[in-house]
ROLOZA-139242 format. One line per 4 residues: number of its first residue (from 1); their letters; for each residue y, x, z of C-alpha. Coordinates in Angstrom, 1 decimal, padded with zeros to 4 digits, m for minus. Layout:
// ROLOZA-139242
NUM) a) Y,X,Z | ...
//
This chain:
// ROLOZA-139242
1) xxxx) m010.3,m027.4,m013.1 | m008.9,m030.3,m011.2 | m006.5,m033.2,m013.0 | m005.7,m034.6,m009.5
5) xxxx) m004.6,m038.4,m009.2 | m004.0,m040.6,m006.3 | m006.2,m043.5,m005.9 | m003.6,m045.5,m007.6
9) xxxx) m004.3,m043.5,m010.5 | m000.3,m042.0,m010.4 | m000.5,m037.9,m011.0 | 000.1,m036.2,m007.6
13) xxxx) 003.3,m034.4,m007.0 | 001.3,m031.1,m008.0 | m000.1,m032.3,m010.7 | 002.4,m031.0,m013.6
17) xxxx) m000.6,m031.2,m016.0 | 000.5,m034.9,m016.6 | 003.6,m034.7,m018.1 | 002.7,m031.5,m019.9
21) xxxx) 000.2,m033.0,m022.0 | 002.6,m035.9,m022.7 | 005.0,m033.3,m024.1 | 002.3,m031.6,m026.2
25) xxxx) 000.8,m034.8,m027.5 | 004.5,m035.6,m028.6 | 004.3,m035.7,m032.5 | 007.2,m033.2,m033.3
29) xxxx) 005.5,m030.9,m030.8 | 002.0,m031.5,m032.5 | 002.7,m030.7,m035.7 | 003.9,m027.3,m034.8
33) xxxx) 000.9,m026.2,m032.9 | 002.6,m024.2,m031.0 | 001.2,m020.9,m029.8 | 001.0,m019.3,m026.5
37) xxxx) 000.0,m015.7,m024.8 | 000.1,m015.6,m021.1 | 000.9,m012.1,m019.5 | 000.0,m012.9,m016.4
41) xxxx) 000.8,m009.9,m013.6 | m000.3,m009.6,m010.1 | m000.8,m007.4,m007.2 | m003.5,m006.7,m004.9
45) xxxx) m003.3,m006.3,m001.4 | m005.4,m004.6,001.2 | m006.7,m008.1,003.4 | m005.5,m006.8,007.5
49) xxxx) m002.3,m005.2,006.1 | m000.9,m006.9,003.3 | 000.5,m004.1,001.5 | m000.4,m002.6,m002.0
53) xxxx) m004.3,m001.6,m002.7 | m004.7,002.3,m002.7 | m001.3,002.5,m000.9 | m001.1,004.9,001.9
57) xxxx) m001.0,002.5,005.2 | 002.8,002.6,006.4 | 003.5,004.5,003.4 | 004.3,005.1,m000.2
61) xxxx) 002.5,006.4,m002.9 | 004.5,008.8,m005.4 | 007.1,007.1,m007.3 | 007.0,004.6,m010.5
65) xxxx) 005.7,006.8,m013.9 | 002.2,007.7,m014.2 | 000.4,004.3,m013.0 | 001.4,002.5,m016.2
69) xxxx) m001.7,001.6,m018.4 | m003.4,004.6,m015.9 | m006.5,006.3,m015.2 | m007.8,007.9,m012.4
73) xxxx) m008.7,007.5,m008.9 | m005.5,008.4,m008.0 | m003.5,006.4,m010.4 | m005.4,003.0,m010.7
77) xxxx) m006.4,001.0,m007.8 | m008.5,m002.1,m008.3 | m010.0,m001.9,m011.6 | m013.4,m002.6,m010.7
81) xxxx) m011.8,m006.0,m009.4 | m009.9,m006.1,m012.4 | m012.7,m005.6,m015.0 | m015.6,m007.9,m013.3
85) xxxx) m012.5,m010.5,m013.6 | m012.5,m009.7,m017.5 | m016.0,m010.5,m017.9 | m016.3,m013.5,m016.2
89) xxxx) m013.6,m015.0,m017.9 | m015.2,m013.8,m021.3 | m018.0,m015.0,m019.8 | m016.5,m018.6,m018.9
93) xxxx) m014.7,m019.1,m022.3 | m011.6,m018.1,m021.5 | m009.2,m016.4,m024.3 | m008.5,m013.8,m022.3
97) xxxx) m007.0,m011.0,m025.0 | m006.4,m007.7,m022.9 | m005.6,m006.4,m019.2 | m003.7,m003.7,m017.9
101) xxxx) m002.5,m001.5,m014.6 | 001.2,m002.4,m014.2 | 004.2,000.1,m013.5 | 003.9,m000.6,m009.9
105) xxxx) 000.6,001.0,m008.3 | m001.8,m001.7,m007.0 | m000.4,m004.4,m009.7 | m002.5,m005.4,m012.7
109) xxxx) m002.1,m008.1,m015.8 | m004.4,m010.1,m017.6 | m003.7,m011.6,m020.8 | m004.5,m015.1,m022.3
113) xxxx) m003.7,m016.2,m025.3 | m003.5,m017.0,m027.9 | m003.9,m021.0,m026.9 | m002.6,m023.9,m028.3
117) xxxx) m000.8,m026.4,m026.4 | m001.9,m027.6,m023.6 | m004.6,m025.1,m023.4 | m002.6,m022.4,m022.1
121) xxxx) m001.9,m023.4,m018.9 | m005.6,m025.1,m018.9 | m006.7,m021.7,m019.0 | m004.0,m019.5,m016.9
125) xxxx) m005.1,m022.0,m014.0 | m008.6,m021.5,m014.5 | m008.4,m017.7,m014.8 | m006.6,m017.1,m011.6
129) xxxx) m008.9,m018.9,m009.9 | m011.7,m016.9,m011.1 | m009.5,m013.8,m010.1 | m009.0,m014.9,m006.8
133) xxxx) m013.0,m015.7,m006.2 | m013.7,m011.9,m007.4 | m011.2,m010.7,m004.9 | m012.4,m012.3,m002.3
137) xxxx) m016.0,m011.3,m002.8 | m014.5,m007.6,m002.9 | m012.3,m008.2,000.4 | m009.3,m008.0,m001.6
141) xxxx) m006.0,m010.4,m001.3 | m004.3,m011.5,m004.7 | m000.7,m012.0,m004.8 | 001.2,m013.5,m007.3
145) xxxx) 004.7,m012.8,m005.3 | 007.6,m011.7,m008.1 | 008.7,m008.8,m006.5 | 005.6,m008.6,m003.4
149) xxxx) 007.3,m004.8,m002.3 | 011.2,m004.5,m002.4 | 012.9,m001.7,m003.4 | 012.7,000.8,m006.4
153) xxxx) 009.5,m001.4,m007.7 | 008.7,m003.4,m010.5 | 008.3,m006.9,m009.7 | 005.5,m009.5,m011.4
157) xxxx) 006.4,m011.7,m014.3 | 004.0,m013.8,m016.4 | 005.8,m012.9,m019.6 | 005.5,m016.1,m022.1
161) xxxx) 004.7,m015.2,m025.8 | 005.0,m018.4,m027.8 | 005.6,m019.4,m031.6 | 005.2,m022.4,m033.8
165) xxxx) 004.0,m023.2,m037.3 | 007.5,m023.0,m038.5 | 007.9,m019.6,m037.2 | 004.7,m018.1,m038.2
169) xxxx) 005.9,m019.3,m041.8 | 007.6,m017.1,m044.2 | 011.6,m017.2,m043.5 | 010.4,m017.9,m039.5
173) xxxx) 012.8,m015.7,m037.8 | 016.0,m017.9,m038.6 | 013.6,m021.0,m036.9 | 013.1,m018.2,m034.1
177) xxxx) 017.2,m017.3,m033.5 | 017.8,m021.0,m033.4 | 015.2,m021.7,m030.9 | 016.2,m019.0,m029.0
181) xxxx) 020.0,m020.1,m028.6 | 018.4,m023.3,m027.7 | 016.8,m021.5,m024.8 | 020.2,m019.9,m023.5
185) xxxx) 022.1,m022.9,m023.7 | 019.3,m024.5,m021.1 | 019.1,m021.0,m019.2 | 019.5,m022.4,m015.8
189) xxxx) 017.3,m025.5,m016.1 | 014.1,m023.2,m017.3 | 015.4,m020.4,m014.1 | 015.2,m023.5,m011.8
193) xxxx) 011.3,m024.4,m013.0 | 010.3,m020.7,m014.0 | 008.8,m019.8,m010.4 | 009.6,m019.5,m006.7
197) xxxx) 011.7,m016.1,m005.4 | 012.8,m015.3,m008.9 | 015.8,m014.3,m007.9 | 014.3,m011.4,m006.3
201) xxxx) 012.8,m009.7,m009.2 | 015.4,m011.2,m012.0 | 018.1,m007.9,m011.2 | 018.6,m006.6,m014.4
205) xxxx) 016.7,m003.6,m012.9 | 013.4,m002.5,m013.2 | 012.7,m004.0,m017.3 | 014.4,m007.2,m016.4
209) xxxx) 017.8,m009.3,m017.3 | 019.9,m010.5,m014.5 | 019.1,m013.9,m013.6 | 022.5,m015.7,m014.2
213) xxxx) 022.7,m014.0,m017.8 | 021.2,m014.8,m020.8 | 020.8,m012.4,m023.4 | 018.2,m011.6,m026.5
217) xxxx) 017.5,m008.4,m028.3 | 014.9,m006.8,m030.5 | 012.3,m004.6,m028.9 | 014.4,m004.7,m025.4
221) xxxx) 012.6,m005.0,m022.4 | 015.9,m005.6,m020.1 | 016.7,m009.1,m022.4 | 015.5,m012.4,m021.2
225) xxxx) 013.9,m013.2,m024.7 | 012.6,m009.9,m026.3 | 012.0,m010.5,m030.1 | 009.3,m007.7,m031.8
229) xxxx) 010.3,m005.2,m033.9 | 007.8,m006.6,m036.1 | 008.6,m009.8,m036.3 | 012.2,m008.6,m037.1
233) xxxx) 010.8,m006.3,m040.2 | 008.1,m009.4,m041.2 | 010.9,m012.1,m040.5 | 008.1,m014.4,m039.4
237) xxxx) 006.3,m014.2,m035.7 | 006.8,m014.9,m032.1 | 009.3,m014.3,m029.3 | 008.7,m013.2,m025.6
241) xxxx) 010.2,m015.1,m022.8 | 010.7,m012.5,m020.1 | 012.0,m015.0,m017.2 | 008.7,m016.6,m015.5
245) xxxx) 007.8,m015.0,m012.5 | 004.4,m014.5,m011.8 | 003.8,m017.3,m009.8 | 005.6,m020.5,m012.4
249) xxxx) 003.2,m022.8,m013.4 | 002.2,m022.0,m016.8 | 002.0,m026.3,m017.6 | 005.8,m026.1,m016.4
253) xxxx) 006.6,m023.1,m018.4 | 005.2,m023.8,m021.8 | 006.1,m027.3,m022.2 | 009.4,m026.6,m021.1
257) xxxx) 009.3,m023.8,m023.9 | 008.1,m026.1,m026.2 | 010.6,m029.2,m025.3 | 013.5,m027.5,m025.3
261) xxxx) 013.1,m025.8,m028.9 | 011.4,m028.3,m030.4 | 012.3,m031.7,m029.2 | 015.7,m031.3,m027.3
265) xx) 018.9,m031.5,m029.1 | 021.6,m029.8,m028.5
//
């Protein structure tokens, strides 16, 4: 993992790390220890023709339905790519928590998670790039494009789970409504830093919310915050941010998260 620097010793533009860590070492922030899980989603493409693994070339396979969570040769295309990526990043320490085929055939998602702080995006970073080196061995391309095929197609997100101390704590889910109205009233400012061609996927289609609208519901997969049903019935837990694309920069992402709900005031 590189902390890049010029020789000056100023961050370089790309380095977001930086002022990420400054917001997590913030002492309001600290004292929350807030909580992260990374969905991170992907496709892979076949190297000469960059379109969908196990897709017929020029073509489509059937439609959206069975490739969810699938099995089968027919149904899941990758996963040999996809589960040699699991073990190395067991293997490397990262707190990977789960993977899964996607809705769209030829898209996959690994989990991270839960981290703390800074260590999320420490760790997103790290496990791309050991996705990337096992798809390359296996002549495969990795795309992290939101919406890589348009159309009647899920796009990729990297759906942000996050909580703090507060909200883990008995009577958390009041913390957790405030935060969120925090988050809507700074909607455009997180769509703006959430990831490149956003727009693209971000319809209200296809288990999203529309990109100019905010809105937040319980168990609803087309809000741009989903709360758990869960967490609702425990009144203590987390909250999903729906919005990042697949391709944000998880430093951006969660200290943005964690900035605007913690630190920021209204």
């Amino acid at each position: 993992m590189c902390d890049a620097y010029t020789p000056a010793g100023d961050p370089i533009p790309t380095n977001k790390r930086y002022s990420a860590a400054k917001i997590f070492s913030n002492p309001a922030v600290a004292a929350e220890e807030p909580w992260y899980g990374i969905e991170q989603e992907y496709t892979l493409l076949q190297k000469e023709v960059n379109w969908p693994l196990g897709w017929p070339l020029g073509g489509f396979p059937g439609p959206q339905g069975p490739y969810y969570c699938g099995t089968g040769a027919d149904k899941a295309f990758g996963r040999d790519i996809v589960d040699s990526h699991y073990k190395a990043c067991l293997y490397a320490g990262i707190n990977i928590s789960g993977v899964n085929g996607e809705v769209m055939p030829g898209q996959w998602e690994f989990q991270v998670g839960p981290a703390v702080g800074i260590s999320a995006g420490d760790e997103v970073w790290v496990a791309r790039y050991i996705l990337e080196r096992i798809a390359e061995a296996a002549g495969v391309v990795v795309s992290f494009d939101p919406k890589p095929i348009a159309g009647n197609w899920n796009g990729a997100g990297a759906h942000s789970n996050y909580s703090t101390k507060s909200m883990r704590a008995d009577g958390g889910y009041e913390i957790i409504k405030k935060a969120i109205e925090k988050l809507g009233l700074r909607h455009k400012e997180h769509i703006a830093a959430y990831g490149e061609g956003n727009e693209r996927r971000l319809t209200g289609k296809h288990e999203t919310a529309d990109i100019k609208s905010f809105k937040w519901g319980v168990a609803n997969r087309g809000c741009s915050v989903r709360v758990g049903r869960d967490t609702e019935k425990a009144g203590k837990g987390y909250f999903e941010d729906r919005r990042p694309a697949s391709n944000m920069d998880p430093y951006v992402v969660t200290s943005m998260i964690a900035e605007t709900t913690i630190v920021w005031k209204p």
